[in-house]
C-alpha positions as CSV (number, residue, x, y, z in Angstrom):
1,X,38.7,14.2,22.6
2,X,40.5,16.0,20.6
3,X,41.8,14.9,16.8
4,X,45.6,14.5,16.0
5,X,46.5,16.5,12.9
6,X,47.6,15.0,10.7
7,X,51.4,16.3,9.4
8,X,50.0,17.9,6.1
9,X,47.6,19.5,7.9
10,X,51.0,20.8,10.8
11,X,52.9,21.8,7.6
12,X,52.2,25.8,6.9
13,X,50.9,25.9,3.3
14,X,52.6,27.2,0.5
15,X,52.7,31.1,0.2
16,X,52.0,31.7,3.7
17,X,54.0,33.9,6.3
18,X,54.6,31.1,8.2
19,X,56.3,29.1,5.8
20,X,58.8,31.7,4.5
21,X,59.4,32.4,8.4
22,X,60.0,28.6,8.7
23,X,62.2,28.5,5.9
24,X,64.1,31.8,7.1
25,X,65.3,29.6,9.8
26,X,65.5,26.4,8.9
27,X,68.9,25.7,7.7
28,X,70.2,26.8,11.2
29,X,67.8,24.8,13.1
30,X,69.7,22.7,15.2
31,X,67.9,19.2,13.8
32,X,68.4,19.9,10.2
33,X,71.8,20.6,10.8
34,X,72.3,17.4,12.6
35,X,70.5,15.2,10.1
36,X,72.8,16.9,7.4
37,X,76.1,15.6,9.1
38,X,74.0,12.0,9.3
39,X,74.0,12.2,5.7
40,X,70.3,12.3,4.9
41,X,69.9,13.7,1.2
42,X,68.9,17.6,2.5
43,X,70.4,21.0,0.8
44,X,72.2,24.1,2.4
45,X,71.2,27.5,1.4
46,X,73.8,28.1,-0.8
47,X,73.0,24.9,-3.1
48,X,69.0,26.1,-3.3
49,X,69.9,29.6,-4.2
50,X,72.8,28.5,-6.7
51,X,69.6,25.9,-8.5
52,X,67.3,29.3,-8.3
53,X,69.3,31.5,-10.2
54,X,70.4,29.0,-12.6
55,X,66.6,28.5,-13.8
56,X,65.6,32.3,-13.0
57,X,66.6,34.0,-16.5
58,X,66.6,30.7,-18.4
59,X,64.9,31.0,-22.4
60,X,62.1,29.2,-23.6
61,X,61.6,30.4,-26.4
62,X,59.8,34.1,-25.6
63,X,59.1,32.6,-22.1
64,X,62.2,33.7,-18.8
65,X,62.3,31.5,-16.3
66,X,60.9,28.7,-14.3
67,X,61.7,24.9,-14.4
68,X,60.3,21.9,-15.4
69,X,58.7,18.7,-13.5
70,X,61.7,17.0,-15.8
71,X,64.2,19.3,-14.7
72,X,63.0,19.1,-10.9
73,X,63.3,15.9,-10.9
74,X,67.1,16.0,-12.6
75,X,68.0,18.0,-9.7
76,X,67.0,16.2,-7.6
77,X,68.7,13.2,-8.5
78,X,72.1,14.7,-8.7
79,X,71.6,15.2,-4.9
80,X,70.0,11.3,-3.9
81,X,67.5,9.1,-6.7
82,X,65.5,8.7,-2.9
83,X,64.3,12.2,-2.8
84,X,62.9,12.2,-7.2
85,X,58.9,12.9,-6.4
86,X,56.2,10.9,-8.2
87,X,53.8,13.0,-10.8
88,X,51.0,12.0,-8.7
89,X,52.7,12.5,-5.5
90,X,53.7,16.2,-7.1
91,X,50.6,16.5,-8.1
92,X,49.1,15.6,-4.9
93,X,51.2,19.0,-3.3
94,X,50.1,21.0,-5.3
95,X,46.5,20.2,-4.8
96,X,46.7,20.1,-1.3
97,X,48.4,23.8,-1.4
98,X,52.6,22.8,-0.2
99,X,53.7,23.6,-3.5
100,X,52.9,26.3,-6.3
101,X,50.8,25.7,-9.4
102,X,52.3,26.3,-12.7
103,X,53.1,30.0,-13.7
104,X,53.2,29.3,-17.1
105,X,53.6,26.6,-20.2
106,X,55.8,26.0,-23.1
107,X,56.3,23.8,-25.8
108,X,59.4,21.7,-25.7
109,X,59.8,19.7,-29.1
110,X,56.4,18.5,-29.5
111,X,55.5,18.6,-26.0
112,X,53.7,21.2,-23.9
113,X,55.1,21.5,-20.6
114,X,54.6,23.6,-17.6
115,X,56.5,25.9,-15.8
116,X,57.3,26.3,-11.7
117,X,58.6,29.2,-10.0
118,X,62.7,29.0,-9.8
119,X,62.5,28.5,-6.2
120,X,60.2,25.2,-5.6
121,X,63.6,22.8,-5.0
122,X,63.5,24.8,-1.7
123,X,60.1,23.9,-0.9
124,X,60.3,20.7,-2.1
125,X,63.2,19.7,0.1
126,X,61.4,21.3,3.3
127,X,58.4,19.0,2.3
128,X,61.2,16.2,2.5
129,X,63.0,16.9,5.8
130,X,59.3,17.8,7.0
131,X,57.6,14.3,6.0
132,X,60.8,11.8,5.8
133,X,63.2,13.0,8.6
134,X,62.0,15.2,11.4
135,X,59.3,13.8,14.1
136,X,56.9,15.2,15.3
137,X,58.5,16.6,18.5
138,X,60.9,18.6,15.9
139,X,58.2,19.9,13.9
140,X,56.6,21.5,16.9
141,X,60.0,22.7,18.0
142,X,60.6,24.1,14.5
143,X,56.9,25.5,14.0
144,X,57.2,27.4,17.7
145,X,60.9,29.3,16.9
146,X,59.0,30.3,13.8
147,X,56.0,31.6,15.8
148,X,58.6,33.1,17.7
149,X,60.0,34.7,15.1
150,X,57.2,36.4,13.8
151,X,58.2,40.3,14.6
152,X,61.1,39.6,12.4
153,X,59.4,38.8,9.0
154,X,59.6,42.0,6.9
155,X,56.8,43.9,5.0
156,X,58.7,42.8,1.8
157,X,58.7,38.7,3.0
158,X,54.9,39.3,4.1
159,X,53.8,40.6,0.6
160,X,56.1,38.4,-1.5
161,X,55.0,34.9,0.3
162,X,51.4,35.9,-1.0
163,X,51.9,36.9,-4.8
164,X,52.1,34.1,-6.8
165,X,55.6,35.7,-9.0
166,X,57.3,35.5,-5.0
167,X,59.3,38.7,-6.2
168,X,57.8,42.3,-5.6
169,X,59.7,44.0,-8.4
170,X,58.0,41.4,-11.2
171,X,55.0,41.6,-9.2
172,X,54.6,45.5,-9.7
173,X,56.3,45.1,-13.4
174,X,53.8,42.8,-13.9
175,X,50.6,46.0,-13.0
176,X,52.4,48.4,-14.2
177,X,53.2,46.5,-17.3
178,X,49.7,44.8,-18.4
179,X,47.2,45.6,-15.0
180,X,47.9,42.0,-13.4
181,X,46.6,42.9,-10.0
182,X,48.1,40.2,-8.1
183,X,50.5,42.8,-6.1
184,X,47.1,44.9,-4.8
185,X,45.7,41.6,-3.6
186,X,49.1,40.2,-2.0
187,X,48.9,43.4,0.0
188,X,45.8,43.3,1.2
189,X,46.2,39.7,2.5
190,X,49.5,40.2,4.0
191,X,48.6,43.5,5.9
192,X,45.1,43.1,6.5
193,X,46.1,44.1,10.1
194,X,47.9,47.2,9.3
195,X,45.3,49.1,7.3
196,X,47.0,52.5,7.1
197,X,50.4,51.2,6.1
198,X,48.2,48.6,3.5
199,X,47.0,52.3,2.2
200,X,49.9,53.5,1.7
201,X,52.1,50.8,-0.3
202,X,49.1,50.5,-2.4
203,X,48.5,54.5,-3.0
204,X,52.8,53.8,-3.9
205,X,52.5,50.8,-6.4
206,X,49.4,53.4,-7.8
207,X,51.9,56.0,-8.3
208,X,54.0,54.2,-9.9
209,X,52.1,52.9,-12.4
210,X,51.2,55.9,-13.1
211,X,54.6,57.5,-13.9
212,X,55.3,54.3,-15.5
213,X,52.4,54.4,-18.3
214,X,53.2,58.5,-18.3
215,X,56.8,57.4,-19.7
216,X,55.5,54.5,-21.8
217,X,53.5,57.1,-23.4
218,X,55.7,59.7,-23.8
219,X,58.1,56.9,-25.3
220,X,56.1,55.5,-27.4
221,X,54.9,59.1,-29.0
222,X,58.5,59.9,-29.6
223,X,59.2,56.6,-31.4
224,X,56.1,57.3,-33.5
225,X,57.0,60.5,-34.5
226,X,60.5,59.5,-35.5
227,X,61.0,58.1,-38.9
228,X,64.2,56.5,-40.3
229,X,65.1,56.8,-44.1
230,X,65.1,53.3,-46.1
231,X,68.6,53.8,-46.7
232,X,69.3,53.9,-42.9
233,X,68.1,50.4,-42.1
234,X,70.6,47.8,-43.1
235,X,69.7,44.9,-44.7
């Protein structure tokens, strides 16, 4: 006989094709919609991206972006107090691979705290439709237009749902800049199918490192080489 899965393990894990494609067409599933005008506490588009950009370019200290378990939870709130998540409930997510793990600390006050990518609100409330509001007749429905959808998922969603900065520009700056090689490995798992084309954008992101450490060094030699007199520099 076979086993019933369980609904964590029916929920595509974080960073996977699936889950971007399931979010791609979530907030026009006909369910989510419905439950919406029901008044359960669940976000539109618009309100995720608007809570995205506001924590995408954000200071701390030498650190851009990211938000807080504090400031997740404050967001939360100003939509419904149900839908504020436990620290070992968070934690639990995170563990089991539904939400990301920190991409980076600070120190706030006296405290160090750590740092989620911009966009986990949007995970985190389709963790909460997917665990508190649809059944399991809905998650089916939902998880088979996604399958269905599969042609439509781009190279660019592919590759971005399986870097950990979720962003292909940062994720290039990020090899170009200081040899991260998360991008290289995000393409191999997203196009381990499609081996030429996986040659290819990799032979690309080469290039541009390239030209890129070609200027750095050409920049850096000119600044070197270019003095300014004391009485130039203001005090």
């Amino acid at each position: 006989m076979t086993r019933k899965k369980s609904r964590t393990e029916l929920l595509p894990p974080y960073n996977s094709p699936h889950r971007t494609l399931c979010l791609k067409i979530l907030f026009d599933f006909p369910d989510y919609k419905e439950k919406q005008k029901e008044g359960y506490p669940l976000r539109t588009k618009e309100e995720l991206n608007e809570i995205a950009e506001r924590y995408k370019s954000r200071y701390y200290g030498d650190k851009i972006g990211g938000i807080t378990f504090e400031e997740i939870n404050d967001e939360q709130g100003k939509k419904s107090p149900t839908i504020k998540l436990k620290k070992p409930t968070f934690r639990k997510y995170i563990q089991d691979g539904l939400l990301p793990k920190s991409s980076d600390y600070v120190n706030i006050g006296k405290q160090r705290m750590a740092l989620f990518p911009k966009d986990i609100i949007t995970h985190i409330n389709f963790l909460y439709y997917f665990y508190q509001v649809a059944d399991a007749n809905v998650i089916t429905a939902l998880k088979k237009m996604a399958s269905d959808e599969i042609w439509g998922i781009t190279f660019r969603e592919a590759i971005e749902s399986s870097s950990e900065y979720n962003d292909i520009c940062l994720a290039v700056g990020g090899y170009c800049g200081y040899g991260d090689p998360d991008i290289i490995g995000a393409v191999k798992e997203a196009l381990v199918n499609k081996p030429d084309e996986m040659r290819f954008i990799i032979e690309s992101i080469e290039k541009i490192e390239n030209e890129f450490t070609e200027s750095m060094n050409t920049l850096i030699k000119y600044l070197e080489n270019n003095n300014l007199e004391w009485s130039e520099i203001e005090d």
